[in-house]
Backbone as ProteinMPNN parsed JSONL, in Angstrom:
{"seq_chain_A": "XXXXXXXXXXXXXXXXXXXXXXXXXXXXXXXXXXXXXXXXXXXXXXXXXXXXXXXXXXXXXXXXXXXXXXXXXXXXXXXXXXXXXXXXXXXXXXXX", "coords_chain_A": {"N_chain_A": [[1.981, 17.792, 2.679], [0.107, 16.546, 0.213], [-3.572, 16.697, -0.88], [-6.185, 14.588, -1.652], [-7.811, 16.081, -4.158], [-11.359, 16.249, -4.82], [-12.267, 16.629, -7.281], [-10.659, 15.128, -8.457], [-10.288, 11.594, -10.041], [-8.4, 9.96, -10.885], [-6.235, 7.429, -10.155], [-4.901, 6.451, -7.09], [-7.275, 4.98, -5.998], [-10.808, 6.537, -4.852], [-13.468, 9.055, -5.421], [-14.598, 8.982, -3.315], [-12.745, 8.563, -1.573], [-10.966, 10.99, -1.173], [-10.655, 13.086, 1.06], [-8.302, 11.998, 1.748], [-5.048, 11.107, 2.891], [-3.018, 10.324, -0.594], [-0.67, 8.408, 0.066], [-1.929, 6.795, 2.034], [-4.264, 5.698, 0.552], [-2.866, 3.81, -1.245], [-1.816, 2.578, 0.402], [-3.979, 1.484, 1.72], [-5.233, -0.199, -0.824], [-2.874, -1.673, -1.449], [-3.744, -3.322, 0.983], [-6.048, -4.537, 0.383], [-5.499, -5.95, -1.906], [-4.027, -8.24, -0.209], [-5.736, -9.242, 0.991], [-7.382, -9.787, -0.846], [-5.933, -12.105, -1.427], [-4.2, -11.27, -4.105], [-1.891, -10.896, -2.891], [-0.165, -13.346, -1.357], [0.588, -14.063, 2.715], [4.2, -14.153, 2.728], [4.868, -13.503, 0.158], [6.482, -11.511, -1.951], [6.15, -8.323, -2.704], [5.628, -5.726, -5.521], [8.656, -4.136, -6.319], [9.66, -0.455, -5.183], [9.566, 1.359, -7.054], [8.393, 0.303, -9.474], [5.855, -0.185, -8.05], [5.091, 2.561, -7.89], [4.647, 3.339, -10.653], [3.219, 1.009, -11.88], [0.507, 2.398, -9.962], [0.456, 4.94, -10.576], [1.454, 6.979, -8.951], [3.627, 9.253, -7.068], [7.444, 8.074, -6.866], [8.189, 8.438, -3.452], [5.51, 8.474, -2.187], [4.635, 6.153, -2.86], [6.583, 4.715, -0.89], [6.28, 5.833, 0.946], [3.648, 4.611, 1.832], [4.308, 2.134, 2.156], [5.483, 2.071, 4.508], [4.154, 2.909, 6.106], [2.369, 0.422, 6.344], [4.168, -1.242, 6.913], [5.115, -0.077, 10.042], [2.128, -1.369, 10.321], [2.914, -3.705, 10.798], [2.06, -5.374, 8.796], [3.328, -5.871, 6.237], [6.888, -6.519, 5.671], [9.827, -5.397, 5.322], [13.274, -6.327, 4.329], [16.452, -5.646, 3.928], [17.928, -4.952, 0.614], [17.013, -7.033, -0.013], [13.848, -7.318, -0.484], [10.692, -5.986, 0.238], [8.215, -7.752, 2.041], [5.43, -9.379, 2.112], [4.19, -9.745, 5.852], [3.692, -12.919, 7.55], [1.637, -12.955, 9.587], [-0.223, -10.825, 8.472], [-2.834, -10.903, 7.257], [-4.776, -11.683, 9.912], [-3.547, -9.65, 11.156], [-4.645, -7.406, 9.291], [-7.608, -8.032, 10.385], [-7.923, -7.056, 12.554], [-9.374, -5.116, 15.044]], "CA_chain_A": [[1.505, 16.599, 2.0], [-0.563, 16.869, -0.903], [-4.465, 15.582, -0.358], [-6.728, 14.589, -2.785], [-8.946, 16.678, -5.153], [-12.636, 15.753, -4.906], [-12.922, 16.554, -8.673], [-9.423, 13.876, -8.828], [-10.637, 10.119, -10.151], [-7.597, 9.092, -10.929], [-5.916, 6.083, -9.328], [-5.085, 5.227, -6.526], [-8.461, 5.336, -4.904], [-12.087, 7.105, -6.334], [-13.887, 10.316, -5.033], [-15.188, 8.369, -1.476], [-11.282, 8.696, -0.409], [-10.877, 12.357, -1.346], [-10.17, 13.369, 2.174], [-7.476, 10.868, 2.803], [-3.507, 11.211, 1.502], [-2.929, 9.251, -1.454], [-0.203, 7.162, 0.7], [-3.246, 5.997, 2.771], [-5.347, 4.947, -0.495], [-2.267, 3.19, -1.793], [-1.63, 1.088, 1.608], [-5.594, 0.735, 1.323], [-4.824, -0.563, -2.001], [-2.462, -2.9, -0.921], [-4.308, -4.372, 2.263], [-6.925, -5.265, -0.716], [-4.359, -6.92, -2.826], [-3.55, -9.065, 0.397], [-6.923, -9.742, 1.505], [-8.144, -10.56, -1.932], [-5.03, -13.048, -1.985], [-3.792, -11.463, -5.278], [-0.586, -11.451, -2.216], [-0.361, -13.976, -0.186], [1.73, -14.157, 3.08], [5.752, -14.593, 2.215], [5.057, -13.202, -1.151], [7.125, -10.585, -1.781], [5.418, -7.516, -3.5], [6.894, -5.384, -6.311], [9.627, -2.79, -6.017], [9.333, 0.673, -4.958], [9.414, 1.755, -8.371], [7.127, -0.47, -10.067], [4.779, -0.002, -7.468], [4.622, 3.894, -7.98], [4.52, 3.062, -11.298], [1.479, 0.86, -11.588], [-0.595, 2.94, -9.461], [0.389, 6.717, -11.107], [1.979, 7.832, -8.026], [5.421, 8.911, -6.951], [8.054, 6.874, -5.603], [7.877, 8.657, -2.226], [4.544, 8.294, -2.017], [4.92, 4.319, -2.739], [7.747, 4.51, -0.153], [5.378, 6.021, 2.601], [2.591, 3.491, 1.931], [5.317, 0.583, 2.244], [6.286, 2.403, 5.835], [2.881, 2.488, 7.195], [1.764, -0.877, 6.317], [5.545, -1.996, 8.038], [4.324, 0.627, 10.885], [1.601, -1.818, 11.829], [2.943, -5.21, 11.126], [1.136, -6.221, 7.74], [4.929, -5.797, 5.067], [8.696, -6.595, 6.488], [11.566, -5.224, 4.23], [14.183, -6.946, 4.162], [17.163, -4.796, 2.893], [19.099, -5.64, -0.273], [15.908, -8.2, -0.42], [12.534, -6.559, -1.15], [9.551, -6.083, 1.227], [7.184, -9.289, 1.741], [3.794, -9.865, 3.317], [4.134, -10.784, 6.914], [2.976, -14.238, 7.665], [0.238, -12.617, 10.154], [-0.72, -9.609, 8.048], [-4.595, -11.053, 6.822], [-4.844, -11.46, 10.674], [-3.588, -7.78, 11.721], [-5.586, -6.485, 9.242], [-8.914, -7.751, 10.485], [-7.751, -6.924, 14.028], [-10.105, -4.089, 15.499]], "C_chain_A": [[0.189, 16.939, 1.325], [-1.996, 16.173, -0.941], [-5.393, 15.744, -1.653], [-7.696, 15.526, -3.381], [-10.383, 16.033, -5.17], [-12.783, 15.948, -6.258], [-11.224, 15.503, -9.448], [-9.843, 12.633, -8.721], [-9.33, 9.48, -10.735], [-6.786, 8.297, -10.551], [-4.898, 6.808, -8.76], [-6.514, 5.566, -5.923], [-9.631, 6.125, -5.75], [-12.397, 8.608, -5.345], [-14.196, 10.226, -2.961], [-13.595, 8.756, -0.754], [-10.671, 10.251, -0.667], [-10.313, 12.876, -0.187], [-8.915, 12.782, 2.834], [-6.118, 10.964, 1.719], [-3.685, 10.149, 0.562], [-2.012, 8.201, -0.796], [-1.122, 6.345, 1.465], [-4.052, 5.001, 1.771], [-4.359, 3.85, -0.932], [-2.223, 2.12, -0.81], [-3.213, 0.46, 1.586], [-5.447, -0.057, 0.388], [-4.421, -2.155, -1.719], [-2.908, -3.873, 0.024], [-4.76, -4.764, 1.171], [-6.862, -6.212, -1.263], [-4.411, -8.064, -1.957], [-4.827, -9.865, 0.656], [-7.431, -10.557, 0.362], [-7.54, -11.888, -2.634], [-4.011, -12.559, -3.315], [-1.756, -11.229, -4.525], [-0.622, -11.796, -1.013], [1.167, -13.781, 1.04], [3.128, -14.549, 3.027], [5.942, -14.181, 1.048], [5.841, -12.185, -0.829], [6.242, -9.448, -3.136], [6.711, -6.672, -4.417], [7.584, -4.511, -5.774], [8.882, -1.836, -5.862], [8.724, 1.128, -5.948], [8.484, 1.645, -9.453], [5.74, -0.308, -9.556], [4.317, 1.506, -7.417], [4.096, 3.799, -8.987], [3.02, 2.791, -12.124], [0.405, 1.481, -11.257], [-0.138, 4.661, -9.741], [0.625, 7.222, -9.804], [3.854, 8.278, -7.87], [6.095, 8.036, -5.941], [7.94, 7.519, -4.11], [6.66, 8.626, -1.863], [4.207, 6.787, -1.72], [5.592, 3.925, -1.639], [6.548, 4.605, 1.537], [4.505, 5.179, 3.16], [3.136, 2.48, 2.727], [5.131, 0.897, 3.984], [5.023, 2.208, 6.462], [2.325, 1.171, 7.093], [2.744, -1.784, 7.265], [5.141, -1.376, 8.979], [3.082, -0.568, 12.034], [1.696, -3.049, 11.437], [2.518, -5.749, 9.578], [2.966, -6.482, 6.578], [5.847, -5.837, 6.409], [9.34, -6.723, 4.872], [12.548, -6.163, 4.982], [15.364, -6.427, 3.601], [18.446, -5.329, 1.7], [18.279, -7.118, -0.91], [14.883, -8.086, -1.498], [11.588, -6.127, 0.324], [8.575, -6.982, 1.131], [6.138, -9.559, 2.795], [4.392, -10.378, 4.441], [2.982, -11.83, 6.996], [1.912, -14.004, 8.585], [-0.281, -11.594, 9.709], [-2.307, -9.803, 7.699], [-5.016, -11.119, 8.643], [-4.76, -9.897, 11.704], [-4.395, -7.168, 11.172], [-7.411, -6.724, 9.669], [-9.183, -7.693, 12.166], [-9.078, -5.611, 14.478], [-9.563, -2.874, 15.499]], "O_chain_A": [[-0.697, 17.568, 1.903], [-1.879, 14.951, -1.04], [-5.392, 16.68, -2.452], [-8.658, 15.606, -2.618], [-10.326, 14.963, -5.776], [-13.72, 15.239, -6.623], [-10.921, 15.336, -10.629], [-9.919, 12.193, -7.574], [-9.423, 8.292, -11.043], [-5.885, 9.084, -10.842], [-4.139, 7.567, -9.363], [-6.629, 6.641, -5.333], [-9.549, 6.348, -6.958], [-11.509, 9.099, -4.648], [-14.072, 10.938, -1.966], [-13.427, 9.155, 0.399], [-9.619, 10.43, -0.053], [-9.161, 13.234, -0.431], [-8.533, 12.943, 3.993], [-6.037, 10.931, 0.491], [-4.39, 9.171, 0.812], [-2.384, 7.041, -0.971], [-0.963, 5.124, 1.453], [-4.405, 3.853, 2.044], [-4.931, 2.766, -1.049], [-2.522, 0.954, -1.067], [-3.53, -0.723, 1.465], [-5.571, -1.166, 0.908], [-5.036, -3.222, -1.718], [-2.577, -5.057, -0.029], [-3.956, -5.511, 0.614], [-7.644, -7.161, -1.326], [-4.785, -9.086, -2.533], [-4.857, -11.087, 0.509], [-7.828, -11.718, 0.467], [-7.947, -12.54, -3.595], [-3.091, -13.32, -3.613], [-0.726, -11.328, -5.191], [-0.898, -11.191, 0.023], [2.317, -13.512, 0.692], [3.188, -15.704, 3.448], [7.075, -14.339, 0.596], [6.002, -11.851, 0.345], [5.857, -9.846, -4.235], [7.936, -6.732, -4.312], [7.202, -4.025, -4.709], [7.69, -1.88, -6.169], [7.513, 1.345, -5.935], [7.949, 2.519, -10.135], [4.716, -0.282, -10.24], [3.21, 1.734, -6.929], [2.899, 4.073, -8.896], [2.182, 3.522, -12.651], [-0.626, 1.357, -11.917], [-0.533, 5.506, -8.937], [-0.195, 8.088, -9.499], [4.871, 7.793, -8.365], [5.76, 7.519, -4.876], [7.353, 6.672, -3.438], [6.706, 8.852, -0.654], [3.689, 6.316, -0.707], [5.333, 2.789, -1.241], [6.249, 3.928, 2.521], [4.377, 4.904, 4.353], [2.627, 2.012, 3.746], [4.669, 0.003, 4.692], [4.877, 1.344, 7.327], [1.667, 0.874, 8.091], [2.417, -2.671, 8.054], [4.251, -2.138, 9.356], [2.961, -0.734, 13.248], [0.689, -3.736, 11.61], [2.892, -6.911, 9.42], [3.422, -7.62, 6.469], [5.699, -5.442, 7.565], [9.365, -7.493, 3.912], [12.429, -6.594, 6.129], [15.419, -6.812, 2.433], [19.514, -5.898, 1.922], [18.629, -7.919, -1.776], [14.848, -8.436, -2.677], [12.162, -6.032, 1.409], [7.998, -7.038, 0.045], [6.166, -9.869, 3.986], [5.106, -11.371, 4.304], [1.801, -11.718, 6.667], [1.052, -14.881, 8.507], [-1.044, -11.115, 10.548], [-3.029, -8.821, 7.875], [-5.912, -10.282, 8.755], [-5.5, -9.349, 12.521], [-5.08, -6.372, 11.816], [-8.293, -5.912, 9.39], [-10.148, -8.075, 12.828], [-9.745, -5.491, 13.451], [-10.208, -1.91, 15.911]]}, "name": "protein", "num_of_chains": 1, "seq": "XXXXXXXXXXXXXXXXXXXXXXXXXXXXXXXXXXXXXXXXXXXXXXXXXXXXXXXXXXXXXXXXXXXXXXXXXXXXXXXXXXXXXXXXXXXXXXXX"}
């Protein structure tokens, strides 16, 4: 797994996350999104695809993010659905 470049500013994430996979910056990313409301619980976020997309990564990379954020509770897929904020995810994430 491929880790960031300290002389790499390009999205997802800035020079401060350099040390950290880009699937990490991207689920960082996303908590953000949730926290900052721009998705609220039950929303459903975009596709795999779209979401690599947007943020200049690859889809397995988008895919891994998705898995660790499902991992600790914050996204639930749904298959044949999408994946959608759990209804306690602003709560998990300001768990300790």
């Amino acid at each position: 797994m491929a880790k960031r470049n300290s002389s790499d500013t390009s999205s997802p994430g800035n020079q401060s996350n350099s040390k950290r996979y880009i699937y990490e910056q991207l689920a960082d990313r996303l908590c953000a999104s949730i926290s900052g409301k721009s998705f609220l619980p039950g929303d459903r976020i975009t596709s795999m695809n779209e979401l690599a997309s947007t943020c200049g990564v690859n889809k397995m990379t988008a895919i891994k993010a998705v898995r660790l954020l499902e991992s600790r509770g914050i996204l639930v897929t749904i298959p044949s659905k999408g994946t959608y904020v759990a209804d306690n995810a602003i709560e998990l994430m300001q768990a300790p």
